[in-house]
N, C-alpha and C positions, 0 to 999 in steps of 0.2 A: 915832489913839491908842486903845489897847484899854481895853473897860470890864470889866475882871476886876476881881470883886469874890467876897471868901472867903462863901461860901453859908452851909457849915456845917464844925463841928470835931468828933468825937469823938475826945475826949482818951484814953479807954480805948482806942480800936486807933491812936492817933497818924493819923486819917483825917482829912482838909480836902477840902471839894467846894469847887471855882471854878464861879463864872457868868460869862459875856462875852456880854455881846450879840454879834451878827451881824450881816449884810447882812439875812439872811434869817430872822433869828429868837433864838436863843443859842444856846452851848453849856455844857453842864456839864463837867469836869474833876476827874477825882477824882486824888486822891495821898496817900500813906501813907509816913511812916518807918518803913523795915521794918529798919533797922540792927540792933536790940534783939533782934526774931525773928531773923533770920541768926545772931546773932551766938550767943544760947542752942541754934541748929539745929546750929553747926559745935562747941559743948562737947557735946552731946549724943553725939557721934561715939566718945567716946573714956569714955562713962560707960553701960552696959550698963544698970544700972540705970533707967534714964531713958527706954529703950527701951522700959518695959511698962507699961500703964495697971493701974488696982488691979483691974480684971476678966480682966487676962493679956493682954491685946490688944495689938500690935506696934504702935509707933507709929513709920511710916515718914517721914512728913514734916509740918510746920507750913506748910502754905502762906496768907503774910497776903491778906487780903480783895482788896488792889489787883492778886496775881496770878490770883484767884480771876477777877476781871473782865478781868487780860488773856489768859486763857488760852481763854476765852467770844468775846472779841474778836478776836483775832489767830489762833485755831487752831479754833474753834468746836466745844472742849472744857467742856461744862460737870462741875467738878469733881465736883457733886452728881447726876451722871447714873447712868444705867443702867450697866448692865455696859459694854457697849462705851465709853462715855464712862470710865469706870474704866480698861477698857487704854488710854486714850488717856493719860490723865493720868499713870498708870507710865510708858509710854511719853514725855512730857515731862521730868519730873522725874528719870526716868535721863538724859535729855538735857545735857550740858557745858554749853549755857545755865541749865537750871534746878535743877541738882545743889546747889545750897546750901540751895533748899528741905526738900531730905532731913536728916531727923535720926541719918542711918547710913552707914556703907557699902556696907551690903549692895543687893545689888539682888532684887526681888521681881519 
């Protein structure tokens, strides 16, 4: 029987870490309800306005914290990288997997 047990909650990004012990030690498990982000990224599509921050700035996508980690994980993209981690992350995000994270249709 597994020993998950909820670690920690932050209620402001709807985050929960799981602990489980192990054979060999434990594991953490993070997890995020990101229904609410998605869901203001696909009205943002059709409201131009919403498009630009108060400095002018394009804001192309809201990616929540748990794609942040799987995109580090799985593709060994860190969102907050250097340039080239930046075309990787364009390069995701126009991807049909992760195109909901975008606040637009355009592509950059």
């Amino acid at each position: 029987m597994s020993d998950r047990r909820l670690f920690s909650y932050d209620a402001a990004t709807k985050t929960r870490t799981w602990y489980e012990d192990t054979p060999t030690g434990f594991e953490l498990y993070t997890e995020q309800d990101v229904s609410e982000i998605i869901e203001q990224n696909k009205s943002k599509h059709s409201d131009p306005d919403a498009l630009r921050t108060n400095d002018g700035d394009w804001i192309y996508a809201h990616i929540p914290n748990v794609f942040v980690l799987k995109f580090l994980d799985d593709h060994g993209v860190n969102v907050y990288g250097d340039r080239e981690h930046v075309k990787a992350t364009m390069k995701l995000l126009n991807d049909p997997d992760y195109r909901f994270l975008k606040t637009t249709t355009l592509r950059a």
